[in-house]
Biopython code that builds the backbone (N, CA, C, O; Angstrom):
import numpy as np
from Bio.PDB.StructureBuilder import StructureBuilder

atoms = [
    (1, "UNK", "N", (71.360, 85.065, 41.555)),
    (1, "UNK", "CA", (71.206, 84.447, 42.857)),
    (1, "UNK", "C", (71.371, 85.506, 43.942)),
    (1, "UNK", "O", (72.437, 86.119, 43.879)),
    (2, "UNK", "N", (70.602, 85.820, 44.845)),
    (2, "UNK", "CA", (70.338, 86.767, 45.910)),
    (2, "UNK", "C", (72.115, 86.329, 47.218)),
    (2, "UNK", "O", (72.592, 85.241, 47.539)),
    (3, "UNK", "N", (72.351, 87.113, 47.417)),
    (3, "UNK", "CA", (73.412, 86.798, 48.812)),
    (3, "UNK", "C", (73.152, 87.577, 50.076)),
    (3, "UNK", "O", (72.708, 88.725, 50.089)),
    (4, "UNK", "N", (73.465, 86.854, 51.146)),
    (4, "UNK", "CA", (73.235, 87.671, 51.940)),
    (4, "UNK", "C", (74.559, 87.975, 52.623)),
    (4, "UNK", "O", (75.445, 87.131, 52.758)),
    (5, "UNK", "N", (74.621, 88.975, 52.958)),
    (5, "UNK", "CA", (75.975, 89.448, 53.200)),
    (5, "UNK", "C", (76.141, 90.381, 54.490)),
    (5, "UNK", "O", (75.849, 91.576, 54.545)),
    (6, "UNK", "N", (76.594, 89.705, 55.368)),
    (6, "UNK", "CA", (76.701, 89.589, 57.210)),
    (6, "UNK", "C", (78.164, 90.402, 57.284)),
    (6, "UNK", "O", (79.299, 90.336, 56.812)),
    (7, "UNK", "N", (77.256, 91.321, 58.316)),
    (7, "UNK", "CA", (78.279, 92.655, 58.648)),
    (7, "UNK", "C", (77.978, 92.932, 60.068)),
    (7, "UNK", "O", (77.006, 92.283, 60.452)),
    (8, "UNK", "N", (78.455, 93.618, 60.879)),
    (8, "UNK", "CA", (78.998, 94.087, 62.096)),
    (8, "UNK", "C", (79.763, 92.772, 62.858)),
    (8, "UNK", "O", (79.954, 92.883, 64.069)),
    (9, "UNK", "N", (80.130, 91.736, 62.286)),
    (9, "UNK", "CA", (80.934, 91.142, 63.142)),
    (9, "UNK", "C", (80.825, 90.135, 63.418)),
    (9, "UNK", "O", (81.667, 89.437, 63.982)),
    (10, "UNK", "N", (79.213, 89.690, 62.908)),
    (10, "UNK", "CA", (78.871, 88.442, 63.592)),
    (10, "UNK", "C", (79.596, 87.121, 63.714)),
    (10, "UNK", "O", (80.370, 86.761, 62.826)),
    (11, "UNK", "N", (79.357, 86.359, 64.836)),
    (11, "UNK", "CA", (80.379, 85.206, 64.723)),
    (11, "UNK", "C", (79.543, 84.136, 64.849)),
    (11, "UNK", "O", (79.524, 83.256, 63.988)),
    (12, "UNK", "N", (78.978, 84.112, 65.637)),
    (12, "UNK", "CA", (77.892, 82.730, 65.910)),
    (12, "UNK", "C", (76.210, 82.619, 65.131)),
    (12, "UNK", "O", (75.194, 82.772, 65.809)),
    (13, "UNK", "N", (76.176, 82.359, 63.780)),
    (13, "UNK", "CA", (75.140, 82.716, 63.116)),
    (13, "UNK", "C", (73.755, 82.094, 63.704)),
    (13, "UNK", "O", (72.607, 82.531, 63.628)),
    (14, "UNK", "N", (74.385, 80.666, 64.448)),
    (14, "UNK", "CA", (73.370, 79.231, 65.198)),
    (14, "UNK", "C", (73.073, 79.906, 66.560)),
    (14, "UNK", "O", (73.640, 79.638, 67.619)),
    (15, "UNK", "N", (71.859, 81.045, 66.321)),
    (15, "UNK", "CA", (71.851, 81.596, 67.466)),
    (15, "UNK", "C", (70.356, 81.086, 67.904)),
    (15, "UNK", "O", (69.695, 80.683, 66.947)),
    (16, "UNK", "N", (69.699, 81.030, 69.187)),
    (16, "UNK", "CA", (68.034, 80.450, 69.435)),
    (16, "UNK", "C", (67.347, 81.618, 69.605)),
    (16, "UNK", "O", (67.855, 82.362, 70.444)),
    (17, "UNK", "N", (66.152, 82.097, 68.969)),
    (17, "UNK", "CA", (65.704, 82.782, 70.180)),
    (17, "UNK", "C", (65.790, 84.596, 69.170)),
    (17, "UNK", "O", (65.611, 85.663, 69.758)),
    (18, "UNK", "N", (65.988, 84.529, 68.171)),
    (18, "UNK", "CA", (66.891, 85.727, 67.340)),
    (18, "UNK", "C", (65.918, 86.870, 66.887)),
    (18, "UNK", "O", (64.840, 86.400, 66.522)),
    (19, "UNK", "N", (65.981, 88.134, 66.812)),
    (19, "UNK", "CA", (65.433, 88.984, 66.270)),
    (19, "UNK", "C", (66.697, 89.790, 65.017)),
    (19, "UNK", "O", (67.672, 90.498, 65.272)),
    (20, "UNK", "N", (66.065, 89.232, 63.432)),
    (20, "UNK", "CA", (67.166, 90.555, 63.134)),
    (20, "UNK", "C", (66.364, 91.653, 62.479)),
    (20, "UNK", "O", (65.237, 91.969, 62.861)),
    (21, "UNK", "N", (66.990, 92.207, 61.492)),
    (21, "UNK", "CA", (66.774, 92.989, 60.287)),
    (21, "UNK", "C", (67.903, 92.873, 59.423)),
    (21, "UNK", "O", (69.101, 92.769, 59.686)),
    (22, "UNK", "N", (67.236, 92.912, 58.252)),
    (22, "UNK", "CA", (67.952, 92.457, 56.766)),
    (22, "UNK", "C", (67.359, 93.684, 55.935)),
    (22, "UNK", "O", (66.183, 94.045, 55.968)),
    (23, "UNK", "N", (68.407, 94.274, 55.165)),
    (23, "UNK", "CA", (68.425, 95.784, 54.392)),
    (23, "UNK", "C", (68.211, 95.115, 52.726)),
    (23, "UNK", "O", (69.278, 94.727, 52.249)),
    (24, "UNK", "N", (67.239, 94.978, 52.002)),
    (24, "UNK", "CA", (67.060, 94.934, 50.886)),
    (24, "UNK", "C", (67.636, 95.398, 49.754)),
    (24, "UNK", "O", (68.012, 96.449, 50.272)),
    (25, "UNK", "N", (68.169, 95.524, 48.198)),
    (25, "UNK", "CA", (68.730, 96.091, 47.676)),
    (25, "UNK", "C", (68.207, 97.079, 47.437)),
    (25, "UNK", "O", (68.929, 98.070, 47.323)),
    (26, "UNK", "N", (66.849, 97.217, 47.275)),
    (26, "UNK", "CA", (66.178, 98.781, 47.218)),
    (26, "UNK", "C", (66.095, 99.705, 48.561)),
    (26, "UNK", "O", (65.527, 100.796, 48.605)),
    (27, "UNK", "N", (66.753, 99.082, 49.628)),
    (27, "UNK", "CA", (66.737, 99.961, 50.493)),
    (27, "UNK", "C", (66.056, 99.743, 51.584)),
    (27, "UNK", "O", (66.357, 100.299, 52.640)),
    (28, "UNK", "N", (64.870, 98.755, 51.450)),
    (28, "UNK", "CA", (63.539, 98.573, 52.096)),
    (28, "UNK", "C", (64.119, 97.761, 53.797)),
    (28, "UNK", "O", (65.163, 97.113, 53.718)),
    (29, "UNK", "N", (63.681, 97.809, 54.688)),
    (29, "UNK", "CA", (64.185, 97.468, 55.816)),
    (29, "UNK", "C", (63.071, 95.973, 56.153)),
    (29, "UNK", "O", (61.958, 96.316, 56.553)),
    (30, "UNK", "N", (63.291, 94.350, 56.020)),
    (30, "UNK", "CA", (63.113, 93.599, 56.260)),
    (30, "UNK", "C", (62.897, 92.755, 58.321)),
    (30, "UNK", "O", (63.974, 92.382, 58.787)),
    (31, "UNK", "N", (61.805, 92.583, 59.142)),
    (31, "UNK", "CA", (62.669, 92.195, 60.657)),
    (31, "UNK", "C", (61.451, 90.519, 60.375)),
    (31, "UNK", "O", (60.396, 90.091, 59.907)),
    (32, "UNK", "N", (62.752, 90.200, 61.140)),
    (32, "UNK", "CA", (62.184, 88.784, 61.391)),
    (32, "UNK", "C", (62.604, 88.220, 62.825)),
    (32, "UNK", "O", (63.293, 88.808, 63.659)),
    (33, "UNK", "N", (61.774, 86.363, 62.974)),
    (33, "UNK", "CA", (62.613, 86.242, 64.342)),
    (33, "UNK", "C", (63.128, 84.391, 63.283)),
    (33, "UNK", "O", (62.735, 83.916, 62.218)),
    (34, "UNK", "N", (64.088, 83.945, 64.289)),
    (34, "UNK", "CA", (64.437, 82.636, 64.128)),
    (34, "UNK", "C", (64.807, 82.262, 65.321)),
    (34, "UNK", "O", (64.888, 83.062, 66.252)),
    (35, "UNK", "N", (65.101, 80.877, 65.439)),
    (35, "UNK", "CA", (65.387, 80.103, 66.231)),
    (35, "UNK", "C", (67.334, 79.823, 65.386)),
    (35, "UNK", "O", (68.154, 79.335, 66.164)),
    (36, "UNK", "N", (67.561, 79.973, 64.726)),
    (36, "UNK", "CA", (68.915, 79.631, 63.902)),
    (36, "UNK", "C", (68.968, 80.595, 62.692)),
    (36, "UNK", "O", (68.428, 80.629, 61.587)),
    (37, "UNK", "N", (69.663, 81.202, 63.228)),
    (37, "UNK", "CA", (70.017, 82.555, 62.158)),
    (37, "UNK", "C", (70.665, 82.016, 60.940)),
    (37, "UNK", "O", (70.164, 82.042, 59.815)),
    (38, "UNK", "N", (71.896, 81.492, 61.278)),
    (38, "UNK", "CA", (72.169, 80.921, 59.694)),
    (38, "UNK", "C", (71.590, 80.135, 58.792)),
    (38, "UNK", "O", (71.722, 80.069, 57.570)),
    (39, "UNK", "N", (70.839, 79.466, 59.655)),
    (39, "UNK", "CA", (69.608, 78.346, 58.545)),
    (39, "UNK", "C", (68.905, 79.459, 57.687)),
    (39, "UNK", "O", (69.041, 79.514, 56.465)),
    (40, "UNK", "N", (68.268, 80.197, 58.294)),
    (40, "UNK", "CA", (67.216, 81.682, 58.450)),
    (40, "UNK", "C", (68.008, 82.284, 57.231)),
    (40, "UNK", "O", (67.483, 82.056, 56.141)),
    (41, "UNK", "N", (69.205, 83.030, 57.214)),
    (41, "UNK", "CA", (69.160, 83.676, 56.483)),
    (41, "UNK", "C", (69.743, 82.974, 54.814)),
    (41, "UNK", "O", (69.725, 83.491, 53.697)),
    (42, "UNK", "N", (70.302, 81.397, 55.352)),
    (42, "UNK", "CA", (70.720, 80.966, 53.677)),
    (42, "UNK", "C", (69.492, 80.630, 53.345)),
    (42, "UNK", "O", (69.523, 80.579, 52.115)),
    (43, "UNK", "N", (68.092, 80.287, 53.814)),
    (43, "UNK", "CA", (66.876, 80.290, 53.145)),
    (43, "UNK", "C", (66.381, 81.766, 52.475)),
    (43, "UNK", "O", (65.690, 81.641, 51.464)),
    (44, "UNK", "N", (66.686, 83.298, 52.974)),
    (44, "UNK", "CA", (66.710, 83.922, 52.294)),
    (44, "UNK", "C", (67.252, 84.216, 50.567)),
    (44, "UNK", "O", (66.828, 84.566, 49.465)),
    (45, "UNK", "N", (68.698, 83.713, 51.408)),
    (45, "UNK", "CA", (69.610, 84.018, 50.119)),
    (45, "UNK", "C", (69.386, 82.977, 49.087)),
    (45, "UNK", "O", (69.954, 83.166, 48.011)),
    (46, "UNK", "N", (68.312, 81.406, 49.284)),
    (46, "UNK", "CA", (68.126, 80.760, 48.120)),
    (46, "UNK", "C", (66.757, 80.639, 47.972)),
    (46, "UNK", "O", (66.093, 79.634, 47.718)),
    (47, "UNK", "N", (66.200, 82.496, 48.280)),
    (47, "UNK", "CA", (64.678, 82.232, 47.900)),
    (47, "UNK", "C", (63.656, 81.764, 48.377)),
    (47, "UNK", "O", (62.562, 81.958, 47.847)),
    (48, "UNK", "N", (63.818, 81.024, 49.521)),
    (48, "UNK", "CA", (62.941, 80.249, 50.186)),
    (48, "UNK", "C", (62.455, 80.716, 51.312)),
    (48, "UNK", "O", (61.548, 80.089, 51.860)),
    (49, "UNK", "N", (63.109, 82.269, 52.052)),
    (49, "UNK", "CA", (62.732, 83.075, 52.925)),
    (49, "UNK", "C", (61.306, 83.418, 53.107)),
    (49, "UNK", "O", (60.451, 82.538, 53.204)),
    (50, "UNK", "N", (61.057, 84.565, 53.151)),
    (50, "UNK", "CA", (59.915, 85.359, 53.364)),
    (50, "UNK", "C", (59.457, 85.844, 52.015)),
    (50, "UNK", "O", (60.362, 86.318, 51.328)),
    (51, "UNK", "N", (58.020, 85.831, 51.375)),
    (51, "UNK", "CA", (57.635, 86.293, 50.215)),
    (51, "UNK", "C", (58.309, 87.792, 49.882)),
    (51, "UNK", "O", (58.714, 88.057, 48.750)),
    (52, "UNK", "N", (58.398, 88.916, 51.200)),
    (52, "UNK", "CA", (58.809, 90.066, 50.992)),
    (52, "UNK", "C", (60.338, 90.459, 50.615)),
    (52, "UNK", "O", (60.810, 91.444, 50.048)),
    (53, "UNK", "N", (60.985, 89.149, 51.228)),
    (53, "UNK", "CA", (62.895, 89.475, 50.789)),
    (53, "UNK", "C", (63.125, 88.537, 49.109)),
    (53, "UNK", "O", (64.204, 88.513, 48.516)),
    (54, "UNK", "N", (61.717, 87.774, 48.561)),
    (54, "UNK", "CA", (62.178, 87.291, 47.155)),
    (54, "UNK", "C", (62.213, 88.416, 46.273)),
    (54, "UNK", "O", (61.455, 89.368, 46.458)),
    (55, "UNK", "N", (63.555, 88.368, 44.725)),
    (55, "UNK", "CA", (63.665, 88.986, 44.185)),
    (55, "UNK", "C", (63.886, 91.143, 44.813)),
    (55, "UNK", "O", (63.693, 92.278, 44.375)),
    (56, "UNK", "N", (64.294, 90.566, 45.800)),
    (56, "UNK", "CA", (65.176, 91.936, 46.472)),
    (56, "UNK", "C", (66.371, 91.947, 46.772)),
    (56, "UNK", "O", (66.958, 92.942, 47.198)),
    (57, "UNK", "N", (66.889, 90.808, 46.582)),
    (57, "UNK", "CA", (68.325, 90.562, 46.928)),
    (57, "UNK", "C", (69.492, 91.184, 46.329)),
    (57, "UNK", "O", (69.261, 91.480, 45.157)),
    (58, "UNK", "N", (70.713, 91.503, 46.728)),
    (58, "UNK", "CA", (71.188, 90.701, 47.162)),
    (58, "UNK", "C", (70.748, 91.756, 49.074)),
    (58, "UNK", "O", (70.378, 92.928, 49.141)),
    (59, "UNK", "N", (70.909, 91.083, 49.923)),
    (59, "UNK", "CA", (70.034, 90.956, 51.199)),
    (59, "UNK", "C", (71.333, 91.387, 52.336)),
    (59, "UNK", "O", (72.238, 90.553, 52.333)),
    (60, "UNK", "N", (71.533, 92.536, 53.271)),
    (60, "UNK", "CA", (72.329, 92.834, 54.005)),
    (60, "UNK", "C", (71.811, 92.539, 55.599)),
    (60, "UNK", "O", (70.862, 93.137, 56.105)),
    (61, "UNK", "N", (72.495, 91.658, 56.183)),
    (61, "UNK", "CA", (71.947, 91.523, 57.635)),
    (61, "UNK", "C", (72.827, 92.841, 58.568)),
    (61, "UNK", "O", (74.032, 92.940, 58.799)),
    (62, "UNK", "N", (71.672, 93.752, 58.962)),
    (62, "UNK", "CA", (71.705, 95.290, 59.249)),
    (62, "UNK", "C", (71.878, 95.341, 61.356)),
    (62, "UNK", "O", (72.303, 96.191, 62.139)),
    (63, "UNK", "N", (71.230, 93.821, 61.535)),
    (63, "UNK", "CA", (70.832, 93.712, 63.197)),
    (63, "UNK", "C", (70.759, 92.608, 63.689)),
    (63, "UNK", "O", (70.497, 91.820, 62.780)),
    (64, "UNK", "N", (70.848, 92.078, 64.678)),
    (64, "UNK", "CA", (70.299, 90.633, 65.112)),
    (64, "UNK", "C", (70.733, 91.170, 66.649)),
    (64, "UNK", "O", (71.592, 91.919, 67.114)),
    (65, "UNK", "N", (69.492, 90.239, 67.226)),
    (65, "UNK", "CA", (69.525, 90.271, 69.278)),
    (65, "UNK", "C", (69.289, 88.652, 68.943)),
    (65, "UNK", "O", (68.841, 88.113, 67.931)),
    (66, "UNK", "N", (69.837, 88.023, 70.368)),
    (66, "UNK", "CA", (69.492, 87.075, 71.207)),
    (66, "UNK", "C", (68.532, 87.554, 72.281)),
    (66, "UNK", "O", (68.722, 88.625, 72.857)),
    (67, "UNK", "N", (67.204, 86.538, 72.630)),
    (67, "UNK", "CA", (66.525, 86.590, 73.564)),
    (67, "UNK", "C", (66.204, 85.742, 74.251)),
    (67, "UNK", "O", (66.015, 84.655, 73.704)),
    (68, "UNK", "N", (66.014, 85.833, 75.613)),
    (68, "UNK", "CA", (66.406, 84.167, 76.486)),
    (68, "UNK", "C", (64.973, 83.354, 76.087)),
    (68, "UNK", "O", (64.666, 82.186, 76.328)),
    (69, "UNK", "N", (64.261, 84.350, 75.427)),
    (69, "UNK", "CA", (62.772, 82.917, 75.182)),
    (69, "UNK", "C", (62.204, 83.564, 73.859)),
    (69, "UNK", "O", (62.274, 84.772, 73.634)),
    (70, "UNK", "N", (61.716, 82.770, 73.127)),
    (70, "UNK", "CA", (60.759, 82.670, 71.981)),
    (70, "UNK", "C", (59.761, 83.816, 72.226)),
    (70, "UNK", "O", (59.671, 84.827, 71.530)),
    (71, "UNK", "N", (59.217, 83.595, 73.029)),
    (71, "UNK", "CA", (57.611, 84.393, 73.315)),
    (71, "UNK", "C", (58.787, 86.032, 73.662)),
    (71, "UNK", "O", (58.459, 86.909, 72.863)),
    (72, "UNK", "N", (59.539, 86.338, 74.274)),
    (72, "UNK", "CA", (59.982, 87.216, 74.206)),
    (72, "UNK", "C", (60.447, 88.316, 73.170)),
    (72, "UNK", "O", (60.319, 89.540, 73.183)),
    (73, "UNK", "N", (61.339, 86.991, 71.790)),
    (73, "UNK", "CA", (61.605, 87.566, 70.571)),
    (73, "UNK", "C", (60.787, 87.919, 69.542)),
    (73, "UNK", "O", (61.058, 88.709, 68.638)),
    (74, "UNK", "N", (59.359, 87.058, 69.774)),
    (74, "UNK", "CA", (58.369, 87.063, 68.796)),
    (74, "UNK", "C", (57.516, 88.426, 69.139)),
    (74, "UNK", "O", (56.829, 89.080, 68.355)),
    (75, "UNK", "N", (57.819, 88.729, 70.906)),
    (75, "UNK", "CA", (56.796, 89.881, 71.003)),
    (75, "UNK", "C", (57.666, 91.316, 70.319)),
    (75, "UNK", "O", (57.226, 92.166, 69.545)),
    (76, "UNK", "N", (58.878, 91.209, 70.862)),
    (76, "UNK", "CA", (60.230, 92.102, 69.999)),
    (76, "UNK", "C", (60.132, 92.617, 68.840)),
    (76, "UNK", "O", (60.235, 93.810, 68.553)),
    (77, "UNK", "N", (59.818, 91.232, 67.752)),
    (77, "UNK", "CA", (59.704, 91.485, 66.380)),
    (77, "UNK", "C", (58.578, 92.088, 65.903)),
    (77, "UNK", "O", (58.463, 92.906, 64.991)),
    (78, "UNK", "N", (57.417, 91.390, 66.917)),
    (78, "UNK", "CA", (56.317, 92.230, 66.159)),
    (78, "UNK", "C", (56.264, 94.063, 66.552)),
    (78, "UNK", "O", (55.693, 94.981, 65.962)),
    (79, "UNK", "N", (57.154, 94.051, 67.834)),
    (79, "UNK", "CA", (56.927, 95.302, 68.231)),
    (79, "UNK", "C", (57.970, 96.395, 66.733)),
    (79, "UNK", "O", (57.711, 97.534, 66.345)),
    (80, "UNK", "N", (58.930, 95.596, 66.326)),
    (80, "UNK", "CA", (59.606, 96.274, 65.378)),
    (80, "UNK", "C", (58.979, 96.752, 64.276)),
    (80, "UNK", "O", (58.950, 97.850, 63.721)),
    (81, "UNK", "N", (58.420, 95.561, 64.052)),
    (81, "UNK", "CA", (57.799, 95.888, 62.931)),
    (81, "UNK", "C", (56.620, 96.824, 62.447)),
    (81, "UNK", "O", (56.059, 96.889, 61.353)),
    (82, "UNK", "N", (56.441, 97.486, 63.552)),
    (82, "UNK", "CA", (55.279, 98.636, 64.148)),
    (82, "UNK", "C", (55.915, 99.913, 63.681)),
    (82, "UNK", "O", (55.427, 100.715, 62.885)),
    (83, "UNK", "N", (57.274, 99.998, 64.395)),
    (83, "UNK", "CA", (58.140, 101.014, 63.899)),
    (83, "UNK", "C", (58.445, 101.905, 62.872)),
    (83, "UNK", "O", (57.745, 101.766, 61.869)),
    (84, "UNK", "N", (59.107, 102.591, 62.845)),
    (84, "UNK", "CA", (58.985, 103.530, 61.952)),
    (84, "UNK", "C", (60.024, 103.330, 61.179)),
    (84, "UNK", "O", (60.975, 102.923, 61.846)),
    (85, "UNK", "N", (60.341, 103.477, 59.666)),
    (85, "UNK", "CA", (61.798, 103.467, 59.330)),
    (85, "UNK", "C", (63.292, 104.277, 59.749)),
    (85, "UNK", "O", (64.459, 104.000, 59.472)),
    (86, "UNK", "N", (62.744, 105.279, 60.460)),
    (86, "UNK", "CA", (63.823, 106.175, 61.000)),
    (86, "UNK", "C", (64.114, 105.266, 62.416)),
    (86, "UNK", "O", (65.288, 105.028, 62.700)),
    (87, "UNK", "N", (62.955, 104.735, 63.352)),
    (87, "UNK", "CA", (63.134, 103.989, 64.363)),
    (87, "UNK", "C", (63.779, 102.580, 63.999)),
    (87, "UNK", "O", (64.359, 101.928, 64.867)),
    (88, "UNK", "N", (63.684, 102.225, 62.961)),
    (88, "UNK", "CA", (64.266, 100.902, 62.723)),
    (88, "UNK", "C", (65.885, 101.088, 62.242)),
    (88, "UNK", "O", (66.751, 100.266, 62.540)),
    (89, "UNK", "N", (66.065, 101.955, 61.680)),
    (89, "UNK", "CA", (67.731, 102.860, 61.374)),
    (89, "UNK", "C", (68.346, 102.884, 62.712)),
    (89, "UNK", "O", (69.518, 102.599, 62.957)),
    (90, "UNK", "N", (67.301, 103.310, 63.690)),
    (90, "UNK", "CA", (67.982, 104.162, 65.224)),
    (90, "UNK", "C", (68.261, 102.624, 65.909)),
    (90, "UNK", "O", (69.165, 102.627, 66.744)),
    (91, "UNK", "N", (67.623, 101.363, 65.671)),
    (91, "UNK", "CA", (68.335, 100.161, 66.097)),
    (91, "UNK", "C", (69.437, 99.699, 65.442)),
    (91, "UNK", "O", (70.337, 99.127, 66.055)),
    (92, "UNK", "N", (69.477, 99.932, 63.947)),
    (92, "UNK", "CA", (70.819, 99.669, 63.585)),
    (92, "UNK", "C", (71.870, 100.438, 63.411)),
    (92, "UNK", "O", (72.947, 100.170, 62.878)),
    (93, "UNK", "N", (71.551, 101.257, 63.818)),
    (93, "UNK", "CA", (72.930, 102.500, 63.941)),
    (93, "UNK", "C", (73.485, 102.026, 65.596)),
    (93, "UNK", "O", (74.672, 101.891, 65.894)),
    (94, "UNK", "N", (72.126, 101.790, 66.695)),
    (94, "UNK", "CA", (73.192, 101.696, 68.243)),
    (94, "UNK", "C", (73.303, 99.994, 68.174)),
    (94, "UNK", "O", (73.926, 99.421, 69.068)),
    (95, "UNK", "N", (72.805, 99.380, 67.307)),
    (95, "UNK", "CA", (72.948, 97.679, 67.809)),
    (95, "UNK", "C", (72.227, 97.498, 68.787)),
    (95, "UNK", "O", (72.773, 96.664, 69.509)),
    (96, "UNK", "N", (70.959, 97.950, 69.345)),
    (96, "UNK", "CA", (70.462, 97.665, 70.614)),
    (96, "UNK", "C", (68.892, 98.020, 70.109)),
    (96, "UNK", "O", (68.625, 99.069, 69.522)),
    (97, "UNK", "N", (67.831, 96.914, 70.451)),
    (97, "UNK", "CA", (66.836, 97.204, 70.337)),
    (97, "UNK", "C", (66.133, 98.329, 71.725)),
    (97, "UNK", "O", (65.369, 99.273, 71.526)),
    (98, "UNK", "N", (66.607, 97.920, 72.941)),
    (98, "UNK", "CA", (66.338, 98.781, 73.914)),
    (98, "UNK", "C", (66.492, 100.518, 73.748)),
    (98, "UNK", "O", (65.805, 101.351, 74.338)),
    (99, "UNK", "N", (67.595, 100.782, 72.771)),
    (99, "UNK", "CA", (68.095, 102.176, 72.912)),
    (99, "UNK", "C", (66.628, 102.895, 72.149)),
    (99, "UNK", "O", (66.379, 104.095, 72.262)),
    (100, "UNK", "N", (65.861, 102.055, 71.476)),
    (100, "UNK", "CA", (64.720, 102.876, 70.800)),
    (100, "UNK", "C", (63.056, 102.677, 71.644)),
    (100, "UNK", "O", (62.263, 103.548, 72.005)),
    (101, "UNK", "N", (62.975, 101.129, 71.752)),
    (101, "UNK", "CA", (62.000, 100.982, 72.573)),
    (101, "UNK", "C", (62.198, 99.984, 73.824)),
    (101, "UNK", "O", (63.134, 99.189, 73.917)),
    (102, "UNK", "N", (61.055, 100.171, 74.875)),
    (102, "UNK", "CA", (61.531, 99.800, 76.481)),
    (102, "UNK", "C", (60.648, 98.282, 76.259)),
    (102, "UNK", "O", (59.455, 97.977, 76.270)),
    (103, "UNK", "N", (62.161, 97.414, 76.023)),
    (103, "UNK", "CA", (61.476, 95.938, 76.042)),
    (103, "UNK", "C", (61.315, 95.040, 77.356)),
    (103, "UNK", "O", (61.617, 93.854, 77.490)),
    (104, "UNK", "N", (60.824, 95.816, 78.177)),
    (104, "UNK", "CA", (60.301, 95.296, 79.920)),
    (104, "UNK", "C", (59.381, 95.076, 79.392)),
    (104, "UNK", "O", (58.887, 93.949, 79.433)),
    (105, "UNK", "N", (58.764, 96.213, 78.625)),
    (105, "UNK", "CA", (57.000, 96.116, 78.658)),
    (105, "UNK", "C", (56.300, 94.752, 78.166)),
    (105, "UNK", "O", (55.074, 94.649, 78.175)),
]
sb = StructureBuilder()
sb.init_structure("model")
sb.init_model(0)
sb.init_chain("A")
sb.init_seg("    ")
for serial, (resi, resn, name, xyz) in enumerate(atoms, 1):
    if name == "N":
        sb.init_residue(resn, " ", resi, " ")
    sb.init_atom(name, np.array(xyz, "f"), 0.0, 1.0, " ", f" {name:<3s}", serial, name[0])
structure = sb.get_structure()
């Protein structure tokens, strides 16, 4: 059974609006958005996630932002997911999607 296993602190998993990243057991760097992070990620951890996090588990949540609107987080995520793996490290090393790219644009 895959787990996902929540690190830097988090406290409020029922977040709206969410961008994270989830670290695979092979290493592979996972970004998504939700509206409820904890729903979001126990559908990971029982398989029912994203085709790309099945059978990679067990599943490390590496990042997560709040964003005051949907259309904001969805443009976020896709912009992540553009990224590079060293650029996607450089968000979870400062906790800040801004410190890598300028999310005015």
């Amino acid at each position: 059974m895959k787990k996902v296993i929540i690190q830097r602190g988090c406290k409020n998993l029922s977040i709206e609006h969410c961008v994270y990243i989830l670290e695979c057991s092979d290493g592979s760097l996972y970004t998504g958005y939700t509206n409820d992070l904890a729903k979001r990620l126990k559908m990971h951890e029982q398989g029912k996630g994203a085709k790309y996090t099945r059978g990679r588990g067990p599943l490390k949540l590496r990042f997560h932002q709040v964003f005051s609107t949907k259309q904001e987080a969805m443009q976020i995520e896709y912009r992540i997911k553009k990224l590079t793996r060293f650029q996607k490290q450089q968000i979870i090393a400062k906790q800040r999607v801004g410190a890598v790219i300028d999310i005015r644009e």
